[in-house]
matplotlib code that plots the C-alpha trace (Angstrom):
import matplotlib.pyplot as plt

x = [0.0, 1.1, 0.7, -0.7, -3.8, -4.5, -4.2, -6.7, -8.5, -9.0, -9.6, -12.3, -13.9, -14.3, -15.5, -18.0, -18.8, -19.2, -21.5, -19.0, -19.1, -19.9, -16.4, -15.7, -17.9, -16.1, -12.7, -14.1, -15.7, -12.7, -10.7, -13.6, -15.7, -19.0, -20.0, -22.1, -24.7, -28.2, -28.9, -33.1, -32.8, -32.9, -29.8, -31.1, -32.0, -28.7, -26.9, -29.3, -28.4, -24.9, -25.5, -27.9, -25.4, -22.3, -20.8, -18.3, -17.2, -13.8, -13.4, -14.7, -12.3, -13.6, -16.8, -19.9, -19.1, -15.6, -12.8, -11.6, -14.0, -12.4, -10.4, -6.9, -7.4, -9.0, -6.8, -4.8, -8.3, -9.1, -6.4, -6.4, -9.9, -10.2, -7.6, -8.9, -12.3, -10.7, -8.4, -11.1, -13.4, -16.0, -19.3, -21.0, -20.4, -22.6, -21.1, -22.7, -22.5, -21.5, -22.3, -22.0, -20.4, -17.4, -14.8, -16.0, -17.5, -13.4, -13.4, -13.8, -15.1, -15.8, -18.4, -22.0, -21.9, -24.9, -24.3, -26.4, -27.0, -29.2, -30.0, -32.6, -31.6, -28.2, -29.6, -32.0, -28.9, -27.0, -29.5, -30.4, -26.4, -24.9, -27.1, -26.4, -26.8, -24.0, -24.3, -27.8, -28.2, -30.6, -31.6, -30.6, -30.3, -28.1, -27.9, -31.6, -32.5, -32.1, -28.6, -29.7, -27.4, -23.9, -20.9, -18.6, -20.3, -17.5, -17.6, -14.7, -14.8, -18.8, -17.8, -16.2, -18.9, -21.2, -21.8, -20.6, -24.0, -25.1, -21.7, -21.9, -25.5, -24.2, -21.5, -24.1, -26.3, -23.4, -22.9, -26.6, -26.7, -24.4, -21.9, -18.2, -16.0, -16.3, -14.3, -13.7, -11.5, -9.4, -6.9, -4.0, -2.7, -4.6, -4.6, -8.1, -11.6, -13.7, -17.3, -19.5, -23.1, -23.7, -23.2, -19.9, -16.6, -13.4, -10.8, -11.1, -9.1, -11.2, -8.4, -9.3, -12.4, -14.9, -14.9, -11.6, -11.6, -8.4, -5.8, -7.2, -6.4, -6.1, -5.1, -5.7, -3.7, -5.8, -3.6, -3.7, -5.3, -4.2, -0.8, -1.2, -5.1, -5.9, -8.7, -9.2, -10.6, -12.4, -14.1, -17.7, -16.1, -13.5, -16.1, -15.8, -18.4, -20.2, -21.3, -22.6, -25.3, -28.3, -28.1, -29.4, -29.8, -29.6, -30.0, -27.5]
y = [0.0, 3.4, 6.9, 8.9, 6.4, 6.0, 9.7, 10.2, 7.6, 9.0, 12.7, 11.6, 9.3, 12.0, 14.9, 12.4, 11.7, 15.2, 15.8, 17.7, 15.1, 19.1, 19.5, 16.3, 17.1, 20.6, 19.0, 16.3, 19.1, 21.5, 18.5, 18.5, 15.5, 16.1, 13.1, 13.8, 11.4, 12.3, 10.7, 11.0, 8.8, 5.0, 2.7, 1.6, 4.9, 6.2, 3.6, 4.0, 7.5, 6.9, 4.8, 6.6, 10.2, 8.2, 9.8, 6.8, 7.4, 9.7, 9.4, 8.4, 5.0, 4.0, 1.8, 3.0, 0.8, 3.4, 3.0, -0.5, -2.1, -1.4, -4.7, -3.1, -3.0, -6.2, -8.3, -9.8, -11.1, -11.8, -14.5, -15.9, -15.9, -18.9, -20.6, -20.0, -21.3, -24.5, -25.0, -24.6, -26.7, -24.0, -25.7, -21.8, -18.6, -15.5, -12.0, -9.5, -5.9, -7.4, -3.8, -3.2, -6.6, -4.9, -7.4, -10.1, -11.1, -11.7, -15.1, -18.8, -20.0, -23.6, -23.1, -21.4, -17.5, -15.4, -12.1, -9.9, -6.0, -3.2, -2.1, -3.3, -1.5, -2.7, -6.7, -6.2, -5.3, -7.8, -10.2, -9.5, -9.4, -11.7, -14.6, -17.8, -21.4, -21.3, -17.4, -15.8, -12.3, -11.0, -7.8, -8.5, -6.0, -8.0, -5.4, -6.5, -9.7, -13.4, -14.2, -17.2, -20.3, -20.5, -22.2, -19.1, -15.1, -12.6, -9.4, -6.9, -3.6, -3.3, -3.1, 0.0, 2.3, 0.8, 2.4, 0.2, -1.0, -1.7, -3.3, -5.6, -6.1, -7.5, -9.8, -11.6, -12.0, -14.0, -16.1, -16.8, -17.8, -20.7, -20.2, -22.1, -19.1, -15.6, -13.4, -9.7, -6.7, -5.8, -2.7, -3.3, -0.1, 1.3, 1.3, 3.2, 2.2, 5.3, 5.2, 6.9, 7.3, 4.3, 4.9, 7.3, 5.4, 4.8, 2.0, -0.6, -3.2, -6.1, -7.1, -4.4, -2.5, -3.2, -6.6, -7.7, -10.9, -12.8, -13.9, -14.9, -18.7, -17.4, -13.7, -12.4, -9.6, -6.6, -4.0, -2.4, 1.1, 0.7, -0.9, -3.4, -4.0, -7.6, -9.5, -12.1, -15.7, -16.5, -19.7, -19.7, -20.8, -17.9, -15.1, -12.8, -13.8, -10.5, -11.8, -15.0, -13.1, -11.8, -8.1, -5.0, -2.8, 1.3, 4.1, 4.4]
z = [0.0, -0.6, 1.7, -1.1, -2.3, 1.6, 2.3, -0.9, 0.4, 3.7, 2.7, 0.2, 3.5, 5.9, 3.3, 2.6, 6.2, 6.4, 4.0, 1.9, -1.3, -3.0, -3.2, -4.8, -7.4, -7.6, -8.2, -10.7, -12.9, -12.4, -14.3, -16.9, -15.6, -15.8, -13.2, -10.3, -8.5, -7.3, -3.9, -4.9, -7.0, -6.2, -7.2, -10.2, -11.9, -10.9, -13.2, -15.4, -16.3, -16.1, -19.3, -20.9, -20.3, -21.1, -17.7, -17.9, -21.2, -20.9, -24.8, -27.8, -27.5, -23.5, -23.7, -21.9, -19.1, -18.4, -19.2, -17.0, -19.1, -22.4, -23.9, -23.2, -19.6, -19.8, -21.3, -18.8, -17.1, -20.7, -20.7, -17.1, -15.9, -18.2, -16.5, -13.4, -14.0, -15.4, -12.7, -10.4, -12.3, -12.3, -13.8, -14.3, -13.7, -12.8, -14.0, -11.8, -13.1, -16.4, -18.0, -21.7, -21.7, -24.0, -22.9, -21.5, -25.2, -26.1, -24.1, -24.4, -21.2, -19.9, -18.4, -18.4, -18.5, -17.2, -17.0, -14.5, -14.8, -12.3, -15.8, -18.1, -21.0, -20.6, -20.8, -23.1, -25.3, -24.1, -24.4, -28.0, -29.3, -27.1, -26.1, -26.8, -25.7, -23.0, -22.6, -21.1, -19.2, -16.7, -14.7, -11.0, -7.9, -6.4, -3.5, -2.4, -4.5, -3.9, -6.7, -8.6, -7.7, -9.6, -8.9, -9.0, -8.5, -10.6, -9.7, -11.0, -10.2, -9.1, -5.4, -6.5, -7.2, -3.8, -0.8, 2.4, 3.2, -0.4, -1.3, 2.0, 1.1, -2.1, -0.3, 2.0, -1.3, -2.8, 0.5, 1.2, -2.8, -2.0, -4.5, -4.0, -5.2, -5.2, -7.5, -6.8, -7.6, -4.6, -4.4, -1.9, -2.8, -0.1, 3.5, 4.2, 2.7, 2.3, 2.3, -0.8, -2.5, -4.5, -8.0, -7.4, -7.2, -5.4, -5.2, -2.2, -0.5, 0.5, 3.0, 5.5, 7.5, 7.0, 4.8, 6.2, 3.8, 4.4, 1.6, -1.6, -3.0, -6.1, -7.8, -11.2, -11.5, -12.7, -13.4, -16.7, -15.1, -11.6, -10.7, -7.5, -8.4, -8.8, -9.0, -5.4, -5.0, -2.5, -0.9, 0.6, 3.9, 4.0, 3.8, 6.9, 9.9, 9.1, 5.7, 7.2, 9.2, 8.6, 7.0, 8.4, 5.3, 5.2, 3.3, 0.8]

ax = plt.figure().add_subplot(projection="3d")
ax.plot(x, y, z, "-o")
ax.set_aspect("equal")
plt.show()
């Protein structure tokens, strides 16, 4: 880990803890980001309109789904993730904020692929370019609905742009789903997780308050846009204790 991310990490925490998420907005559109959330609207309709406004799109090259989602900063998951479901012998594999499904459609998997979105424009695209007899999609909010059963739950990046509570609402989704493996993004670049509104983003390391996951078994490393980041393996029995109890949801 490194004292500037953490120092970011924890300046970015306590402005939001203090209601001053104003001035992150100010510095985003100083730098000529346009990118603001509106906490009236429910989770859904935020990503919603951050498809429909392109928010994510930096340039003309980056995919709707930003720019970690393009196939340059994908491609070392591009060519591991297959291994890993092999080695793993990973029968199907649920793809939960699967987005504009930009990269993902570059690999060969063994196994069945559904893809899960919060938005239902997003799948109903997906689902009318993409679906085939190994590969389905569906609309899922997997902060507050039952996750259909899959062997392994992927999930790069998603965690990101979640507020505690509606990112560890996730989490206990996947556990109470009874799925072998997770797979998630994890940044150990930083010492500090700060909290946002769902929908914004920020980098977090899985490893510490509040998930405090222990080692991965296995690591993808991630890295293209952010040197150190990595994508974890986990097993249904290593989950935190937190995760294996009953949620207590709040606002986001």
């Amino acid at each position: 880990m490194t004292l500037r991310v953490t120092a970011r990490e924890f300046l970015r925490g306590t402005l939001h803890r203090l209601g001053l998420t104003k001035v992150i907005d100010w510095l985003r559109q100083s730098r000529g980001n346009r990118f603001t959330i509106d906490k009236r609207a429910s989770v859904r309709d935020r990503f919603a309109s951050i498809y429909q406004n392109d928010l994510w799109k930096m340039n003309e090259g980056h995919p709707s789904s930003g720019e970690g989602s393009s196939e340059h900063s994908a491609q070392n998951v591009i060519e591991s993730l297959p291994k890993v479901v092999s080695e793993l012998g990973i029968s199907s594999l649920l793809d939960i904020g699967c987005g504009d499904f930009t990269w993902m459609q570059k690999i060969e998997l063994s196994c069945s692929y559904t893809g899960a979105d919060i938005v239902p424009s997003v799948i109903a695209h997906n689902q009318k370019e993409f679906s085939t007899a190994q590969r389905s999609f569906i609309c899922l909010d997997a902060i507050t609905e039952d996750i259909p059963a899959a062997d392994a739950v992927f999930c790069r990046e998603v965690l990101f742009h979640l507020s505690f509570a509606d990112s560890m609402s996730l989490i206990r989704n996947v556990y109470k789903s009874g799925s072998r493996f997770f797979l998630a993004t994890t940044e150990r670049a930083t010492g500090y997780n700060s909290d946002i509104d769902s929908g914004d983003w920020r980098i977090l390391n899985l490893q510490i308050s509040p998930y405090n996951f222990g080692p991965p078994i296995m690591e993808i490393a991630d890295d293209s846009v952010s040197v150190g980041r990595i994508i974890g393996v986990w097993r249904r029995e290593d989950f935190p204790i937190w995760a294996k109890t009953r949620p207590e949801r709040a606002a986001s």
